[in-house]
Backbone as numpy.savetxt, mean C-alpha at the origin, in Angstrom:
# Nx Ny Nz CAx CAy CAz Cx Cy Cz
0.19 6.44 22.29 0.71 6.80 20.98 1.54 8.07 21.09
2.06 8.66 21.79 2.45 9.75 22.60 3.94 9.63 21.61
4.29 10.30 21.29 5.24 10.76 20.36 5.70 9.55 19.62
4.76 9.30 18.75 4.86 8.00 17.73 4.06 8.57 16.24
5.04 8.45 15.17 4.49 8.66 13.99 3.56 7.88 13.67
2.43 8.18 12.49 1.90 7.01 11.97 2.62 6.93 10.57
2.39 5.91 9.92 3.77 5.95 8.89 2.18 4.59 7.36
2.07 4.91 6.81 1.21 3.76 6.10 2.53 3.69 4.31
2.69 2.24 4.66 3.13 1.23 3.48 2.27 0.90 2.30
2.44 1.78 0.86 1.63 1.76 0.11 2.34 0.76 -0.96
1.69 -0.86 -1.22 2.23 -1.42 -1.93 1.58 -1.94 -3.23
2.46 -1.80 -4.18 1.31 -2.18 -5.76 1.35 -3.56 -5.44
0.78 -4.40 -6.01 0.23 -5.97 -5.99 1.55 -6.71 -7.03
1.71 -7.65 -6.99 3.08 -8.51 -8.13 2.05 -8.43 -9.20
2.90 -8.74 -9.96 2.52 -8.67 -11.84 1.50 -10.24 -11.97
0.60 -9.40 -12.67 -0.51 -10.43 -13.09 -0.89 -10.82 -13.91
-1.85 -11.98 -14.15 -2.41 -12.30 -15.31 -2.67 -11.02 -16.44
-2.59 -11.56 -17.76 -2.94 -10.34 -18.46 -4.14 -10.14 -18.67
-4.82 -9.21 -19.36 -6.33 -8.91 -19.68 -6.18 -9.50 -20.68
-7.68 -10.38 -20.59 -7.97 -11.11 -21.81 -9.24 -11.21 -21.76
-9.61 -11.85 -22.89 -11.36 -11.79 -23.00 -11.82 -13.04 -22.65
-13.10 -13.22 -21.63 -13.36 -14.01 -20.66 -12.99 -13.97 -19.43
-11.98 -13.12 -19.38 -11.29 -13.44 -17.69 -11.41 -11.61 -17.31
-12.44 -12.12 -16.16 -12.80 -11.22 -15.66 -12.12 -10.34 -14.10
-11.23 -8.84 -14.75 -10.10 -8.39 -13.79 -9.91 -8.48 -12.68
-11.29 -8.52 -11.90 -11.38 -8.85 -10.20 -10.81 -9.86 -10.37
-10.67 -11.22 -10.94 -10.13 -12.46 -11.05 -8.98 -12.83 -11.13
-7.73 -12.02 -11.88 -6.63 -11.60 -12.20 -5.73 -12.31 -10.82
-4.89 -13.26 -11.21 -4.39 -13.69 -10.45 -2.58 -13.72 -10.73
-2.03 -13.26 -9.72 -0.40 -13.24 -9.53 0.20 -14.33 -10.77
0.89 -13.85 -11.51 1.52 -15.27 -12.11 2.69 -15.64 -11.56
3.10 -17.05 -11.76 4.49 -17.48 -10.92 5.44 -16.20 -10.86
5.83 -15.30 -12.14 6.86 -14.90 -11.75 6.44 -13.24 -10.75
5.04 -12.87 -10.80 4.61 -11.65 -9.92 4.77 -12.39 -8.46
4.17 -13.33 -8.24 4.33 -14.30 -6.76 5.91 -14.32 -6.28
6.78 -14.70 -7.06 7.63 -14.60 -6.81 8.64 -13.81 -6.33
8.27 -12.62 -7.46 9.02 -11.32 -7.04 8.44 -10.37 -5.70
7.19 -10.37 -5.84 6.56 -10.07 -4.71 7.07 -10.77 -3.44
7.29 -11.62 -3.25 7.80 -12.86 -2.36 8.91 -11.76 -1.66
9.74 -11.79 -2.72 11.13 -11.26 -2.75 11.09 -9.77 -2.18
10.64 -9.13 -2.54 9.86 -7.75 -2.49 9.73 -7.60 -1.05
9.00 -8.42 -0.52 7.87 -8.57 0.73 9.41 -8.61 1.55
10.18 -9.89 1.41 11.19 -10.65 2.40 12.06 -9.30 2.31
12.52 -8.50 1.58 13.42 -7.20 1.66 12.90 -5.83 2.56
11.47 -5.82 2.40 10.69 -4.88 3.49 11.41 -5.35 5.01
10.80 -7.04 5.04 11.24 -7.53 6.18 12.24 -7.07 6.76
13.57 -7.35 5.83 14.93 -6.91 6.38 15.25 -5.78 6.47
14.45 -4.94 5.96 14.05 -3.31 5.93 14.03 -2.59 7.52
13.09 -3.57 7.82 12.22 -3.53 9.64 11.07 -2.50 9.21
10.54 -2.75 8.09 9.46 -2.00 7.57 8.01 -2.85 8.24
8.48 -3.31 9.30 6.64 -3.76 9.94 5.70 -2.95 10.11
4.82 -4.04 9.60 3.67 -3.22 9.74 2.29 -3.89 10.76
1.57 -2.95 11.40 0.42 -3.76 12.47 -0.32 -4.73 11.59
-0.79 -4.17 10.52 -1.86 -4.72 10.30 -1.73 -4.39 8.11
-2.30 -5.24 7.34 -2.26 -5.07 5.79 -3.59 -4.94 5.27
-4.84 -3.99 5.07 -5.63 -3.72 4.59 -5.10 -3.71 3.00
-6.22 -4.92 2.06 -6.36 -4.97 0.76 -7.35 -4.93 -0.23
-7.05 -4.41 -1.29 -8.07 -4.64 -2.38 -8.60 -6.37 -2.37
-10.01 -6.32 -2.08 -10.39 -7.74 -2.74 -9.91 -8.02 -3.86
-9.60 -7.87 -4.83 -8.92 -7.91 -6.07 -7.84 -9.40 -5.98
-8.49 -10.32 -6.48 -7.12 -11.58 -6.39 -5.78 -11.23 -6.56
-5.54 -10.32 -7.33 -3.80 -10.70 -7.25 -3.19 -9.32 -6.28
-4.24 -8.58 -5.72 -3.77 -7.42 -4.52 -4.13 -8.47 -2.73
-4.84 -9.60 -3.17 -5.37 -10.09 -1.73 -4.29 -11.26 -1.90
-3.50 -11.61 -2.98 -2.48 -13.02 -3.02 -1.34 -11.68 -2.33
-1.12 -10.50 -2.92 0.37 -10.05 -2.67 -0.32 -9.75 -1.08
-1.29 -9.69 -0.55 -1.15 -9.45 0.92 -1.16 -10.78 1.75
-1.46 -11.69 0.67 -1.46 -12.80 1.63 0.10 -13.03 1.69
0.88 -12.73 0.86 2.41 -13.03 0.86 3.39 -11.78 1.88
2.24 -10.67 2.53 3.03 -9.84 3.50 2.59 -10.73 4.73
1.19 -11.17 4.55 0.86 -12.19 5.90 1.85 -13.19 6.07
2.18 -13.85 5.32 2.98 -15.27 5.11 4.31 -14.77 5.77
5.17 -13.41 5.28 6.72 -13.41 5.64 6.88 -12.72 6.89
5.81 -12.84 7.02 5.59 -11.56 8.79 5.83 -9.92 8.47
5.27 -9.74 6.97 5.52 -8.01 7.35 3.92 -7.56 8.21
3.27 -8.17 7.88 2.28 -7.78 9.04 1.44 -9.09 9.05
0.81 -9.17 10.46 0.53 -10.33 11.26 -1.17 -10.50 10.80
-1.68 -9.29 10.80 -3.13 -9.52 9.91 -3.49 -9.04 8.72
-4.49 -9.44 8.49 -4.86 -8.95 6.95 -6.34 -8.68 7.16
-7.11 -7.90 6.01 -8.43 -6.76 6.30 -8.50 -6.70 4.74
-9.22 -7.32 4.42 -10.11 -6.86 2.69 -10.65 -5.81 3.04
-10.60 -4.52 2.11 -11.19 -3.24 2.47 -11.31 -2.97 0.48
-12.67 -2.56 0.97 -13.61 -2.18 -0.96 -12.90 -1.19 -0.72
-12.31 0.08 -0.46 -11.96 1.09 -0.14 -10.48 1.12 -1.51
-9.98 -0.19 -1.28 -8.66 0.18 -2.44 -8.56 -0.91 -3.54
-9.73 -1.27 -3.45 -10.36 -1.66 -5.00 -10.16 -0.74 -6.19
-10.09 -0.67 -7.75 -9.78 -0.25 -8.59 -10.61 1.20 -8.55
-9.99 2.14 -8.79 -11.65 3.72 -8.97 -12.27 3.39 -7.72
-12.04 2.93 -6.51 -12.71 3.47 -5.06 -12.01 4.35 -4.35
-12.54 5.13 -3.45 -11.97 6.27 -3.11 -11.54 5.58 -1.42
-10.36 5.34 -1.61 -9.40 5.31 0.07 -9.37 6.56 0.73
-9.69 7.22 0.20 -9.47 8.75 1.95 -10.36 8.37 3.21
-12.07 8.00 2.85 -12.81 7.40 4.26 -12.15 6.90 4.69
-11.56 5.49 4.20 -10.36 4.14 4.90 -9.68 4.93 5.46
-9.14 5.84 5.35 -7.45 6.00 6.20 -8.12 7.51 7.21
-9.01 8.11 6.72 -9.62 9.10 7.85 -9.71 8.48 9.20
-10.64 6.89 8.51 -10.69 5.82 9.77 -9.82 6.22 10.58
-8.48 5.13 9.92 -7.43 4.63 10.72 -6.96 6.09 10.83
-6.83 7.05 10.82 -5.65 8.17 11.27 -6.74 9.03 12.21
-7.87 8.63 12.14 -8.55 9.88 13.32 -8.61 9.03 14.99
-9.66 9.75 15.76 -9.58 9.13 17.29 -10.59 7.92 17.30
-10.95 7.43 16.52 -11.61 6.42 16.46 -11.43 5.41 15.82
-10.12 5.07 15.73 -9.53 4.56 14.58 -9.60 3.01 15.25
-10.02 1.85 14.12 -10.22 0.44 14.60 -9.09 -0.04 15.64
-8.19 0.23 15.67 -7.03 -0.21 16.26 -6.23 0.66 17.09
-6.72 1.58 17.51 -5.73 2.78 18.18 -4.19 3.09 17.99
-3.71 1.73 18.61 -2.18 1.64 18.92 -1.91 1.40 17.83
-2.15 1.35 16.52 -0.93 0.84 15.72 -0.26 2.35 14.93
0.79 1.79 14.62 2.05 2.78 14.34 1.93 2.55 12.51
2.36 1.51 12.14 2.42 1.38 10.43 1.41 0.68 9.39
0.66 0.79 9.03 -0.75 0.15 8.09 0.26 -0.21 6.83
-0.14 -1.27 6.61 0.22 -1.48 5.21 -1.16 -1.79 3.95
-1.33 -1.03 2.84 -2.13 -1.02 1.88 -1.88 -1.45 0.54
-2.71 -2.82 0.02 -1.79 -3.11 -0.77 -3.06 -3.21 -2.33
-2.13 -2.57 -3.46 -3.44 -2.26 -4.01 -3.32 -1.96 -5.77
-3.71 -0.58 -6.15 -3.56 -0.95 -7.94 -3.19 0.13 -8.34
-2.35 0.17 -9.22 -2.02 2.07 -9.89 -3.13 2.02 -10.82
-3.56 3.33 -11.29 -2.73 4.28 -10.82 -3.04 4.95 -9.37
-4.30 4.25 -8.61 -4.72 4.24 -7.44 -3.95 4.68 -6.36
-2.73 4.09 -6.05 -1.59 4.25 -4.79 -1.23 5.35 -5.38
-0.62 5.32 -6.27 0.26 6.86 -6.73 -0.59 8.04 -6.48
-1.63 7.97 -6.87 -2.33 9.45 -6.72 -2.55 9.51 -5.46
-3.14 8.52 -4.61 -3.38 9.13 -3.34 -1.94 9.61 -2.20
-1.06 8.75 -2.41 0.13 9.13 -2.43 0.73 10.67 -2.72
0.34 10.72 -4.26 0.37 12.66 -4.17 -0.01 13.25 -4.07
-1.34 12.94 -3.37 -2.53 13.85 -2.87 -2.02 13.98 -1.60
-1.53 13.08 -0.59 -1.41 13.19 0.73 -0.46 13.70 0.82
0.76 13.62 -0.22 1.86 14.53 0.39 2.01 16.26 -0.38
0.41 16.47 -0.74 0.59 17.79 -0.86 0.35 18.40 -2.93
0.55 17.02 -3.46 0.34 17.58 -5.06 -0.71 17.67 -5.36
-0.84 19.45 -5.58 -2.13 19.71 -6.83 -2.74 18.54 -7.35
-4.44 18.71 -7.35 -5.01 17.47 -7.43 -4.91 17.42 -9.38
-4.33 18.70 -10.09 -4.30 18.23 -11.35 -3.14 17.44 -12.11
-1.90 17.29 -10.92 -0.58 17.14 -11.12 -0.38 15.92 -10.58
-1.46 15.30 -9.75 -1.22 14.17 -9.16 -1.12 12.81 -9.67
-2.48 13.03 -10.71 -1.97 11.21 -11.09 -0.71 10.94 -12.50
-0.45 12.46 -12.18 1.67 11.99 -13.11 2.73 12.47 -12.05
2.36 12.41 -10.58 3.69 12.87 -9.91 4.27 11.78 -9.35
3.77 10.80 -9.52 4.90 9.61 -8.99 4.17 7.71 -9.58
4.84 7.29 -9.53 4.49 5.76 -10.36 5.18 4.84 -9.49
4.20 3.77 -8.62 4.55 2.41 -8.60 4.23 1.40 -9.29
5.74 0.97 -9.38 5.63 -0.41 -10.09 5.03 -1.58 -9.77
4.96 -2.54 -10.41 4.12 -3.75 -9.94 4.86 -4.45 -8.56
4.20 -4.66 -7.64 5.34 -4.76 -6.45 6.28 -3.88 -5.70
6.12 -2.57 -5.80 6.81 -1.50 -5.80 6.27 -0.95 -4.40
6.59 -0.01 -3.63 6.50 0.84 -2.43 6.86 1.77 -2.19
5.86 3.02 -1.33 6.01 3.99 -0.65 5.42 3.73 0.78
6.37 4.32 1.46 6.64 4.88 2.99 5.75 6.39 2.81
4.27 6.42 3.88 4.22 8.18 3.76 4.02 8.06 5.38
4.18 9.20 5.67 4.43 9.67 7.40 3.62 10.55 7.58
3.00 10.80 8.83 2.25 11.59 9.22 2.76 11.63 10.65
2.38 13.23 11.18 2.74 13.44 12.09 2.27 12.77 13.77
2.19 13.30 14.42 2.07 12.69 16.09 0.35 11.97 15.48
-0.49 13.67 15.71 -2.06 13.47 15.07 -2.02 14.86 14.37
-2.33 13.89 12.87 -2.80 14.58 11.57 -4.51 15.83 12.23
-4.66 16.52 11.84 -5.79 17.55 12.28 -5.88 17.62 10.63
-7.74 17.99 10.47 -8.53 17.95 9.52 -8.07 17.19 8.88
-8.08 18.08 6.68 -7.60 17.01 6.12 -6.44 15.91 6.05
-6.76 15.07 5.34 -5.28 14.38 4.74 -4.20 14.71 3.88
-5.14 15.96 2.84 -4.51 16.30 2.00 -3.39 17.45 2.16
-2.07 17.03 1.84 -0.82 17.19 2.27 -0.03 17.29 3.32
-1.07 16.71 4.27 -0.04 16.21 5.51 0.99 15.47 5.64
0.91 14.42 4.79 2.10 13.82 5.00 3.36 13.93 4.27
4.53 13.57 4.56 5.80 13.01 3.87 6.07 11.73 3.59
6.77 12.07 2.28 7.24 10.93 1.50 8.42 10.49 1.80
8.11 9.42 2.40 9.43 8.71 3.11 10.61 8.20 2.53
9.68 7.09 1.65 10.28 6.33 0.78 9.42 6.00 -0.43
10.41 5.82 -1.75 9.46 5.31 -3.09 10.67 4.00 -3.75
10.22 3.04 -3.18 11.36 1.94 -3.82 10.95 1.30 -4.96
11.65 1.28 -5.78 10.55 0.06 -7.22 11.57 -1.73 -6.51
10.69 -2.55 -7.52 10.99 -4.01 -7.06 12.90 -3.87 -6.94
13.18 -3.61 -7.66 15.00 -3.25 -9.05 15.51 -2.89 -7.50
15.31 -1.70 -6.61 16.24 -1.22 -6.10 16.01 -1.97 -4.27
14.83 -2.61 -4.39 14.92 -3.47 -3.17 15.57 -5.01 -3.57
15.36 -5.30 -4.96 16.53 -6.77 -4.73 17.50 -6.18 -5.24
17.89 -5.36 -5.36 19.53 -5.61 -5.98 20.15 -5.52 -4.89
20.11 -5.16 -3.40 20.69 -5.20 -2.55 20.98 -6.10 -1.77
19.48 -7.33 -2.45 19.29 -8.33 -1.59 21.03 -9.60 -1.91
């Protein structure tokens, strides 16, 4: 891993079923047009060369459909249900994992996490350094939306503000190019 960033792909899930009564949110499933755009979303990372080793997800149906659709276009080759980025669970253990010397996978370079606001956003501005009272209004992904954060060779102690913000794309500015 010798002068190799680690870099983790924080992606919101495509637009879902709405809340309704009886249908219970873990259940919440992609509708044609979140599947779709996500699709789209996913295939523009691709052409990006935004690969990633591996896609750790919220069990959450419509965060484990948008990772099954990074599995499907080859942005990353496996996939990992992790309770960790489930709705109100705390992801810092998860990524202490993967970013310390014991990390499941050693060699990999880019994680992709795919998951729920306002969840991504805050940890997002926690890692790159925002006051923990400023954080869950310093940045917003959209449904299908992405950040790039970077960390150096090896991160030492915390997480909190080590990294850089690479990239923050909403769905709008990855297809309009397409």
């Amino acid at each position: 891993m010798a002068g190799r960033k680690r870099e983790v792909l924080l992606l919101r899930h495509g637009i879902a079923e709405e809340r309704g009564e009886g249908l219970d949110d873990a259940q919440r499933a992609l509708t044609p047009l979140g599947r779709e755009r996500a699709a789209r979303v996913i295939q523009r990372l691709v052409e990006c060369d935004l690969l990633c080793d591996v896609v750790l997800s919220s069990p959450l149906v419509r965060a484990r459909q948008t990772a099954e659709l990074v599995r499907e276009f080859g942005l990353a080759p496996e996939l990992e249900l992790a309770s960790a980025l489930a709705p109100l669970a705390d992801p810092l253990p998860l990524l202490e994992r993967w970013l310390g010397p014991v990390s499941p996978r050693p060699d990999w370079q880019r994680l992709a996490l795919v998951g729920h606001e306002p969840d991504l956003s805050t940890l997002a501005a926690l890692l790159i350094g925002v006051p923990m009272a400023a954080a869950p209004h310093a940045l917003r992904l959209k449904k299908a939306g992405a950040a790039l954060l970077q960390w150096p060779v090896k991160p030492d102690g915390s997480l909190f503000g080590t990294a850089r913000l690479s990239l923050l794309l909403t769905p709008k500015s990855l297809l309009a190019s397409s």
